[in-house]
ZABA-479069 format. One record per residue: x, y negated, z negated of N, C-alpha, C in turn; residue in one letter. Coordinates in steps of 0.001 Angstrom, whole numbers, padded with zeros to 6 digits, always signed. Atoms other than C-alpha are relative to their C-alpha. Layout:
XYZXYZXYZa...
//
This chain:
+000955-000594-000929-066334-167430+029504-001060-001015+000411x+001198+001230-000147-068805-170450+029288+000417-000572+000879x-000915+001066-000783-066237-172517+031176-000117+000554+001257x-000485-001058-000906-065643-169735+033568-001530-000131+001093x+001532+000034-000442-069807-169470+034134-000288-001543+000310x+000410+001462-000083-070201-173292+034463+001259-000657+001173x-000479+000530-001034-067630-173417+037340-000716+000607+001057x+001272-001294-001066-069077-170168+039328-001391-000256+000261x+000883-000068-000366-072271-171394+038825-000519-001863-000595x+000081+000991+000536-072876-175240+038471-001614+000078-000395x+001127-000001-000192-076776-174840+039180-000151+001136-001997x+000603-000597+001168-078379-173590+035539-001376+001241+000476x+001111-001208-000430-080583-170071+035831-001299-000602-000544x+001198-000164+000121-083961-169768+035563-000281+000425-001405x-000126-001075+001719-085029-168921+031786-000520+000981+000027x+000568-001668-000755-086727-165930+033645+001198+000632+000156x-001054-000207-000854-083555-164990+035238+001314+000501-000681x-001267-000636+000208-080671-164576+033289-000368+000785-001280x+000722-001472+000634-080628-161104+031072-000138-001154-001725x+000129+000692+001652-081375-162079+027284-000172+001417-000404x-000252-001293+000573-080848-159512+024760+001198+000038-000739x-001844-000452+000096-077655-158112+023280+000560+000693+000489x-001058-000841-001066-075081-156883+024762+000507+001179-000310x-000412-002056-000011-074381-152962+025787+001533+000156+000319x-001604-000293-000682-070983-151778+026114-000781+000976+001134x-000040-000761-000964-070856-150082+029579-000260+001632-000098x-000175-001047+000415-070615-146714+027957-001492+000768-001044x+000740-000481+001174-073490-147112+025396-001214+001336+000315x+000810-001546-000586-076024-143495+025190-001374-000605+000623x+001148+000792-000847-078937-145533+025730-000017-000468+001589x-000432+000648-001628-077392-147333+029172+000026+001076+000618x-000419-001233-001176-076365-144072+030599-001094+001252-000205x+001223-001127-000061-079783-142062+029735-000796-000697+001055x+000929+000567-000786-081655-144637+031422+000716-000136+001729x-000264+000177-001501-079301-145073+034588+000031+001657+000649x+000186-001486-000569-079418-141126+034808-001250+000397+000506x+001394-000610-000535-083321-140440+034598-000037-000966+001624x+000288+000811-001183-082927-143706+037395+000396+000745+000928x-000656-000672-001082-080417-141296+039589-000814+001012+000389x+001174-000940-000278-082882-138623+039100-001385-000083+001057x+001863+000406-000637-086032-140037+040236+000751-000518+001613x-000892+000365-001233-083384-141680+042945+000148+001534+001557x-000432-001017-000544-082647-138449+044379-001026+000982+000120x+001328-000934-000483-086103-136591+044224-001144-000768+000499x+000687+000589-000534-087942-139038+045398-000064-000930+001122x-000135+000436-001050-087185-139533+049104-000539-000414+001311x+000567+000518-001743-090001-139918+051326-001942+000265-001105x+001449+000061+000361-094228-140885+050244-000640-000176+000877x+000790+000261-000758-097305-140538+051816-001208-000089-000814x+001709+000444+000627-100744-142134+050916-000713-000560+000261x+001014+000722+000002-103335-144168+050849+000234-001319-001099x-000194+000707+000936-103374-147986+049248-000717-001235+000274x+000819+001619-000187-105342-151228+048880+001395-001214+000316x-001775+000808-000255-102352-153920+050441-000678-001899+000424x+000609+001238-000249-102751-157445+050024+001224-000956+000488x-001430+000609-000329-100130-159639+051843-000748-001495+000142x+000342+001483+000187-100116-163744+051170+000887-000600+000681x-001509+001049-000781-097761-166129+053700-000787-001135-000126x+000306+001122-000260-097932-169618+054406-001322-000070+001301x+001446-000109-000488-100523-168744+057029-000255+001091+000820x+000616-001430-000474-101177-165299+057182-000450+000789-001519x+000933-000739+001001-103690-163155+054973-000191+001157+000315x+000564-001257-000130-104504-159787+054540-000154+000949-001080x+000696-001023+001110-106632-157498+052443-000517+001052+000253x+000524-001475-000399-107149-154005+053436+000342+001288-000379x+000052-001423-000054-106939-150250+053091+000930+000401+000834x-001748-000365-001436-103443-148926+054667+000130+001774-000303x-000567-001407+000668-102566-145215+054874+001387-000149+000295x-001428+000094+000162-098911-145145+054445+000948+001028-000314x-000772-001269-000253-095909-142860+055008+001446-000815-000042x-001449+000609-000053-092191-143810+054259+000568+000823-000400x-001434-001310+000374-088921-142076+053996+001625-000458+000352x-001184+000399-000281-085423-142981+053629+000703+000483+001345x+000331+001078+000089-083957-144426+054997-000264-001041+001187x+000668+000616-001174-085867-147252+056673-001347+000383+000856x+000949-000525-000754-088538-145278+058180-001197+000047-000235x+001265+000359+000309-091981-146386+057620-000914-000066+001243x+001095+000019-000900-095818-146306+058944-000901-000240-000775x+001123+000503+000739-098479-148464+058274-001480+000028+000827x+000804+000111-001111-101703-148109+059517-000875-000560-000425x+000905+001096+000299-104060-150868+058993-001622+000306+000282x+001012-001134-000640-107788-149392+058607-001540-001428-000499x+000984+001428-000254-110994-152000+059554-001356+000814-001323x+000939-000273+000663-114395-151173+058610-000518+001682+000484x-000266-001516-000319-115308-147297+058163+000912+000746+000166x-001816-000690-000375-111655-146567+058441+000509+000193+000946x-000139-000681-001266-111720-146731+061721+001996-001372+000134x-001343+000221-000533-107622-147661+062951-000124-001464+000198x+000453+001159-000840-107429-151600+063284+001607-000239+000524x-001260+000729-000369-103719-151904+063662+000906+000992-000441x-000738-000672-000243-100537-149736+063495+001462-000342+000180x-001430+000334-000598-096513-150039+062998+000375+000779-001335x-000761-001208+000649-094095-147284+062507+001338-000568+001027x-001566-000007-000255-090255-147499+062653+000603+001224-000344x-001235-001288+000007-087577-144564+063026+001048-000930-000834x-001457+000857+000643-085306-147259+060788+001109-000489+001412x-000682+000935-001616-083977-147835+064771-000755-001200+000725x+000777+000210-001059-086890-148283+066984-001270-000348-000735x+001452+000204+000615-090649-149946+066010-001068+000310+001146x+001171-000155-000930-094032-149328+067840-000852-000719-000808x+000886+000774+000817-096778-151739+066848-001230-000034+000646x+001244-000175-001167-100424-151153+068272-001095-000724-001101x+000978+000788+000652-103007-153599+067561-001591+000075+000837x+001304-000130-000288-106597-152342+068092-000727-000688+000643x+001426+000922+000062-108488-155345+068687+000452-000613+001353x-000303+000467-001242-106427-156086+072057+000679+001358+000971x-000190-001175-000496-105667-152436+072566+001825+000032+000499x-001616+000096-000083-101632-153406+073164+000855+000161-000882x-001548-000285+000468-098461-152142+072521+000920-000380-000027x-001394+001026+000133-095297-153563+071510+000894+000989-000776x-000821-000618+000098-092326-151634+071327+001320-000917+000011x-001321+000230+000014-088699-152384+070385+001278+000587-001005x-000866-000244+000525-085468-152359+068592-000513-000982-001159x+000419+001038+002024-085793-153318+064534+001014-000383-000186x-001043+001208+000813-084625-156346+063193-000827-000285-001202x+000486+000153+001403-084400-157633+059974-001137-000646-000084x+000854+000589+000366-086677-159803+060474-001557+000098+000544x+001070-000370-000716-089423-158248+062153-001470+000449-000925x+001521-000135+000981-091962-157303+059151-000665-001450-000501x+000691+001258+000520-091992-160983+058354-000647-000976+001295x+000491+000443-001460-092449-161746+062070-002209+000785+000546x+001086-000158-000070-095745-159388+061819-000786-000303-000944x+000693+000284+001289-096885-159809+058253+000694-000549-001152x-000828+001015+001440-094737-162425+056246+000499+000535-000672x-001052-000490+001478-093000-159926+054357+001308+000010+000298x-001513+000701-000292-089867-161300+053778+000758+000993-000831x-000725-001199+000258-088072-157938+053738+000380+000748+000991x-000194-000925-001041-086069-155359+055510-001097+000657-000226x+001057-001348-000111-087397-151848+056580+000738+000722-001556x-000522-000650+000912-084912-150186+053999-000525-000374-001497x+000351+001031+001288-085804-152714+051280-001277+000523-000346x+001767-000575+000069-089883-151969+051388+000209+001616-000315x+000025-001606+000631-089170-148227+051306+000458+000273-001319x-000705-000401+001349-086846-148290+048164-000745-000831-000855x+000537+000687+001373-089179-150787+046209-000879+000877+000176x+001064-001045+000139-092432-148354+047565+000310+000783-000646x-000332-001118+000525-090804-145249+046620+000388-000713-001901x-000760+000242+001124-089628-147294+042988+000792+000610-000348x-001175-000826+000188-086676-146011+042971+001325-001369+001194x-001505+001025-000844-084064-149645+044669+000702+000427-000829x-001498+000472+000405-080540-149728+043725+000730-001036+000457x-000887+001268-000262-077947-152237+043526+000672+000249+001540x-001296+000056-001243-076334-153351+046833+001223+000375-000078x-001585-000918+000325-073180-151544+047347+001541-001216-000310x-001089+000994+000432-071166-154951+047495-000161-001015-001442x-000024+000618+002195-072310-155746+043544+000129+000935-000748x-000682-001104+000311-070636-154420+041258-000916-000471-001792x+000713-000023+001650-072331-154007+037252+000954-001542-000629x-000526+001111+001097-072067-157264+035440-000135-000063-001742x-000133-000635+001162-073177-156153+032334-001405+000651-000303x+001259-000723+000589-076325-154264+030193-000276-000929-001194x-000140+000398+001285-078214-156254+027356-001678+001119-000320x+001160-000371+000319-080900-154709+025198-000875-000746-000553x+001347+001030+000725-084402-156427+025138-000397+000166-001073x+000761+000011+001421-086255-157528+022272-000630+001024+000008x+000629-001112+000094-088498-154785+023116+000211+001302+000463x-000207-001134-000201-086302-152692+023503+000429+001205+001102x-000379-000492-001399-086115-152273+026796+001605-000356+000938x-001492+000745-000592-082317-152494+029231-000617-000708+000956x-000368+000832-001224-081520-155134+031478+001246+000349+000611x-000940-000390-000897-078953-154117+034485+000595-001054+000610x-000864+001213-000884-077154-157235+035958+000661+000318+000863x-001234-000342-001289-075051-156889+039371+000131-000874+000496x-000114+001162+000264-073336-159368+040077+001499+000062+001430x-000882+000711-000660-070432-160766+043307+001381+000890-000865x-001336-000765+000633-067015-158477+042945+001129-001264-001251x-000133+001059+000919-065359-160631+039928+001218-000059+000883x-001134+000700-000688-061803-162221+040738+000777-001156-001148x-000398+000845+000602-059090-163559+039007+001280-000260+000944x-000933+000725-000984-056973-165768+041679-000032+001317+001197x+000356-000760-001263-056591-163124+044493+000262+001834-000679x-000046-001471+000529-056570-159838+042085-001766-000101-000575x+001201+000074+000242-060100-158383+041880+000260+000835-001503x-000067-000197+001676-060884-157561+038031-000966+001434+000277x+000841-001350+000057-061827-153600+038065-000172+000511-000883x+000178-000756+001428-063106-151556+034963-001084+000897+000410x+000952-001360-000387-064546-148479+035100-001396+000215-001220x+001020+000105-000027-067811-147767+034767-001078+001065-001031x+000643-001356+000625-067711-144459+032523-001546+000542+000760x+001136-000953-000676-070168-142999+035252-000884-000621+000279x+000900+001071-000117-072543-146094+035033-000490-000045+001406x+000540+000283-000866-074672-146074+038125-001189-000278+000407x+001674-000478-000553-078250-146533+039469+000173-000080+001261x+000088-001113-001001-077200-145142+042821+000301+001072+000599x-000156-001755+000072-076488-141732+042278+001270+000209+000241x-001247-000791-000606-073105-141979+043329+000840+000763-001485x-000451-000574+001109-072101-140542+039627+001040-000494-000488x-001374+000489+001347-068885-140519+037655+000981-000561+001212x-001409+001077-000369-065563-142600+038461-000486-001425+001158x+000128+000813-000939-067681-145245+039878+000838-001061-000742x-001046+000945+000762-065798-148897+039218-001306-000825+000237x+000798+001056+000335-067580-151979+037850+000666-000969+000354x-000584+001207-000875-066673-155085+039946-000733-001695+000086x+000378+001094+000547-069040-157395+038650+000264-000921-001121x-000504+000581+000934-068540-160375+036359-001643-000617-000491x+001312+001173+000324-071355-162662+034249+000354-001327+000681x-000092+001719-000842-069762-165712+035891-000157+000256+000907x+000216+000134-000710-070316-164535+038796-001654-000108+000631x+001848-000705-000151-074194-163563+038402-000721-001405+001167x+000691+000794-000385-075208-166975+039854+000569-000294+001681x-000329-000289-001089-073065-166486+043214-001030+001269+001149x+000386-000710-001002-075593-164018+044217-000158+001492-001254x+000034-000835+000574-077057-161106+041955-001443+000938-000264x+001335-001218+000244-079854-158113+041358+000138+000197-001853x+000272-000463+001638-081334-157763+037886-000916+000992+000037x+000635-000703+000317-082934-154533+037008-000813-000143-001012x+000572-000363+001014-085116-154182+034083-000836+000994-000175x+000822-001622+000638-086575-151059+032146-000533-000673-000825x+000634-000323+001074-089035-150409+029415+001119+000856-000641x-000808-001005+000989-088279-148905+026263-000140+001421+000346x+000436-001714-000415-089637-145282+028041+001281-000226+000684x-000592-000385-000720-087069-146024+030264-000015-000356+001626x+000300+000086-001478-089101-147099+033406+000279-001017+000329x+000611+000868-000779-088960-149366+036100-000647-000860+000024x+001364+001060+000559-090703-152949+035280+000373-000982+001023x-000232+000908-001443-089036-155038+037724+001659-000269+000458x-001420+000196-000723-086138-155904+040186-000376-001312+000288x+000294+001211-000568-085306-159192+041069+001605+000011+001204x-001047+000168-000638-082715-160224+043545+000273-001780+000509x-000819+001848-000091-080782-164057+043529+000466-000155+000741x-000658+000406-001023-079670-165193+046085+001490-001603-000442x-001062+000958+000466-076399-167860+045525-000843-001154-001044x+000474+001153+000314-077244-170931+043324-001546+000111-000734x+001401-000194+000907-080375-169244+041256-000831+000122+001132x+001345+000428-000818-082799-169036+044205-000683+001174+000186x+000300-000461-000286-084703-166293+043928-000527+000401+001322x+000640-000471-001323-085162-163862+047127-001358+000807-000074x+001314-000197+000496-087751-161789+045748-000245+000454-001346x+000088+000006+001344-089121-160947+042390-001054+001251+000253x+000860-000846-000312-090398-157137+042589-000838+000703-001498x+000524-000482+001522-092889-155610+039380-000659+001218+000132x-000182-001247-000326-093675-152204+038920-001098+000485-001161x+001111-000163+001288-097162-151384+036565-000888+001363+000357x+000883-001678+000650-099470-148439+035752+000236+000990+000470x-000231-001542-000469-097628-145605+035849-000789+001148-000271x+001071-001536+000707-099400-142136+036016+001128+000719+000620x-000793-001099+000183-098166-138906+035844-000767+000841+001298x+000587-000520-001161-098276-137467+039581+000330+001572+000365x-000392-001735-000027-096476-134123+038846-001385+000666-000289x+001080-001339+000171-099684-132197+037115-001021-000364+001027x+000963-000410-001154-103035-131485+038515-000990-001511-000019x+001105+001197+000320-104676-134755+036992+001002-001175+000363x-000937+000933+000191-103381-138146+036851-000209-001050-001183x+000340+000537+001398-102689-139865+033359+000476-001295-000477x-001059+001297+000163-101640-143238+032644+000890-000293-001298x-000834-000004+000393-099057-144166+030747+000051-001204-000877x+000033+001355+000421-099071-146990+028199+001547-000946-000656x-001417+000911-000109-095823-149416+027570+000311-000038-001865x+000173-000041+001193-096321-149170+023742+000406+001329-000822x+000153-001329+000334-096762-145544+022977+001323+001151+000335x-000850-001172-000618-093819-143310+022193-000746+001045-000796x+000285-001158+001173-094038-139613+020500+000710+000283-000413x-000502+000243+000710-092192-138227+018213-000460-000119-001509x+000190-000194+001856-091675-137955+013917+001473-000401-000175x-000824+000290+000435-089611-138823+011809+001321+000823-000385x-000693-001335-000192-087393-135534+012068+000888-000087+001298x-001152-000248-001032-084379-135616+014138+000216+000360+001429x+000129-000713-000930-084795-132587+015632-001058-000030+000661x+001831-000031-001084-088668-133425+016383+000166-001161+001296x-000213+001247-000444-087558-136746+017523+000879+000644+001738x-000683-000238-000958-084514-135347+019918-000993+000844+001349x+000705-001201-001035-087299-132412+021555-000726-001318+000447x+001001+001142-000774-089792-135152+022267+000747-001157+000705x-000686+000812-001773-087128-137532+024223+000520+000635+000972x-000008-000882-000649-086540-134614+025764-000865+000311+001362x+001131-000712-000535-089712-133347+026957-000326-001574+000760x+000083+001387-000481-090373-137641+027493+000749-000422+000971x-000808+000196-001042-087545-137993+029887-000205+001291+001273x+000662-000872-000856-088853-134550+031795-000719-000326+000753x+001238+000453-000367-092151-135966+032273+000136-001381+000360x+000019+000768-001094-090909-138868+033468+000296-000047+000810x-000128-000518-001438-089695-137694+036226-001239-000283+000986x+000873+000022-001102-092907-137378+037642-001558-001209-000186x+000833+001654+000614-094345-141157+036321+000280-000695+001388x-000080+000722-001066-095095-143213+039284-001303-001094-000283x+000560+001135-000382-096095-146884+039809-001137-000511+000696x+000903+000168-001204-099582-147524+041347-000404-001082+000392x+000287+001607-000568-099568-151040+041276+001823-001002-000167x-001010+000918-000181-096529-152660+043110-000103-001473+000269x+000493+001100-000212-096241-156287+043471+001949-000708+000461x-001153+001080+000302-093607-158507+045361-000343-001227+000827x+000035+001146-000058-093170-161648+045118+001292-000812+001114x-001264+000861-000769-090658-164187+047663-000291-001562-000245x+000350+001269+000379-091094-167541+046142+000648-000581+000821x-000403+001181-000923-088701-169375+048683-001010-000520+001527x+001239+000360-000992-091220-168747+051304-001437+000363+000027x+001115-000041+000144-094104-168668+049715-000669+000909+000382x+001272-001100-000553-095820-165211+050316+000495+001095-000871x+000131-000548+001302-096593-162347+047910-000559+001512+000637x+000770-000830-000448-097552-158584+048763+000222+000883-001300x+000530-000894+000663-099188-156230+046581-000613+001385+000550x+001026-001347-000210-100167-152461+046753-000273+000298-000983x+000373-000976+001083-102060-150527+044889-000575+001155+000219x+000113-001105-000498-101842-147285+045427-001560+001060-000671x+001115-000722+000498-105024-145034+045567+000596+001778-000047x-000382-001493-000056-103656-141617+046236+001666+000003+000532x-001420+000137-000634-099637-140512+046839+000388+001760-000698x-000539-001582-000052-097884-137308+047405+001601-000350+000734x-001516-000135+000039-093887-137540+046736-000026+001124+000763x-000808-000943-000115-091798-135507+048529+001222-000356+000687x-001595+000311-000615-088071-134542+050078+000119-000764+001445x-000193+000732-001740-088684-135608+053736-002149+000262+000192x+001445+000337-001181-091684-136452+056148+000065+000199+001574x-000373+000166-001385-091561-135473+059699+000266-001242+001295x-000524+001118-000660-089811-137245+061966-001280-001121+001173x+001407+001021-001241-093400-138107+064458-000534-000778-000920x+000716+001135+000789-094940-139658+061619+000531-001532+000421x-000379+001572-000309-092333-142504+062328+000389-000634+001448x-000222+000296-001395-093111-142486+066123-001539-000730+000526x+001763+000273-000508-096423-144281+067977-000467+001113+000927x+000252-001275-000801-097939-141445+069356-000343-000217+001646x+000411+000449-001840-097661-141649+073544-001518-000073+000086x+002030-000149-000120-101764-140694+073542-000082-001054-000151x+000899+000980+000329-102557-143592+072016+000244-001256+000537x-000669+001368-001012-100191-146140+074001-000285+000494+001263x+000183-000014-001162-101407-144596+077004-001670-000437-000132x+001866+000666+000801-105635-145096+075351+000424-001545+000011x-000054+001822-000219-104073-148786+074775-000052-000252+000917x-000257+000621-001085-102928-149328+077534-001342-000176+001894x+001130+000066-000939-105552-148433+079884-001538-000656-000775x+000977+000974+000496-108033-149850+077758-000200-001084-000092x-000573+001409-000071-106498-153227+077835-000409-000244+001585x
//
């Protein structure tokens, strides 16, 4: 296998980068509790709206402000960029087709068809539309053309998820099933099509905590090069009436079986409704970095479809104001 990994990938990983741990069989109860609560939270958590402090870093673009924000699978986002007093300084919402972008301070509108590369064309973020929604919402999954390369368990306890380039031995692809293994909901009889030699052709690493959560995604691009490096910190609990944070240390629980089994119970319930208020991603190839941190957010199944339209009023106010 060494041999195998040292042709596939001449370039040596990152000592960040490749999983460390020991190794899960595909099947193990641990792997498949944690990729379930992931399908869970996957599947109830399809569209946010809030409020958030957003700091975006490029090679020469800055920004530090107050955004109210609205996204919803998939692709469909609205940011609205808010000056001093909150008053509107800037504006861009996509239908995941079509964008509208209204910039206050010249009163003009800019309308078109979305491309990939159009968020990094306004604000250096070197990301799709789909991409930004599924790291906001915390809840990405693996690209559909990587297939599970393997699971190890961290020192602390926590899994690592590897996905990894469909494996291949001469022109027969190497399939093994997955005993149900997924983090994107598609459930049982999925197939595992990833290899470890392939990880350096191009691969997504998940990582959990020992609760189970969300700590970061990364995604490789061929030859080790990180595309971005996403992290996922102070969760609170947005289901009740308060909001409670959550510490990375602290399980509950006794030394009793049955006390033990009710409380990962009741612990996997309640995480359900654990959410991330400080996201952070990183794109080291081109140097720029965006952070939110969310002040207020209200999950739910959908968001109306105008949210992800520029409202005519206000492109007709631009426009004659210009």
């Amino acid at each position: 296998m060494l041999l195998a990994f040292a042709t596939a990938c001449p370039r040596p990983p990152p000592s960040d980068a490749f999983p460390r741990g020991q190794p899960l069989a595909v099947d193990d109860t641990r792997a498949l509790a944690v990729a379930a609560d992931h399908r869970d939270r996957t599947r109830h958590s399809r569209a946010l709206r809030g409020s958030a402090r957003v700091v975006l870093e490029g090679p020469d673009f800055k920004l530090n402000r107050p955004q109210r924000i609205a996204i919803a699978r998939p692709g469909k986002l609205r940011f609205e960029v808010l000056g001093l007093f909150d008053v509107l300084a800037a504006m861009l919402v996509s239908d995941g087709r079509e964008f509208g972008f209204f910039d206050a301070s010249s009163g003009e509108v800019t309308r078109g068809a979305m491309t990939p590369d159009l968020l990094w064309q306004l604000a250096q973020l070197d990301l799709e539309a789909d991409e930004v929604v599924d790291l906001l919402l915390a809840t990405p999954t693996p690209s559909p053309e990587l297939g599970l390369a393997g699971i190890w368990l961290d020192p602390d306890a926590g899994l690592t998820f590897a996905f990894s380039a469909i494996a291949s031995t001469g022109d027969a692809e190497v399939r093994t099933p997955c005993a149900g293994l997924s983090l994107d909901g598609s459930g049982e009889g999925d197939v595992c099509t990833g290899a470890i030699a392939n990880l350096g052709l191009g691969a997504e690493i998940f990582r959990f905590d020992a609760h189970g959560l969300l700590r970061e995604v990364r995604s490789v691009d061929p030859g080790w090069i990180t595309r971005y490096r996403a992290s996922f910190e102070d969760y609170v609990d947005v289901g009740g009436k308060g909001l409670g944070s959550v510490h990375s240390g602290r399980r509950s629980g006794s030394s009793s079986e049955g006390t033990e089994a009710k409380a990962e119970g009741l612990e996997r319930a309640r995480s359900m409704h654990l959410f991330p208020m400080r996201i952070t991603v990183h794109s080291p190839r081109v140097e720029a970095m965006a952070r939110f941190e969310w002040k207020r957010i209200m999950l739910t199944d959908e968001l109306p479809d105008r949210l992800f339209r520029l409202p005519e009023i206000e492109a007709r106010g631009a426009a004659s104001g210009g």
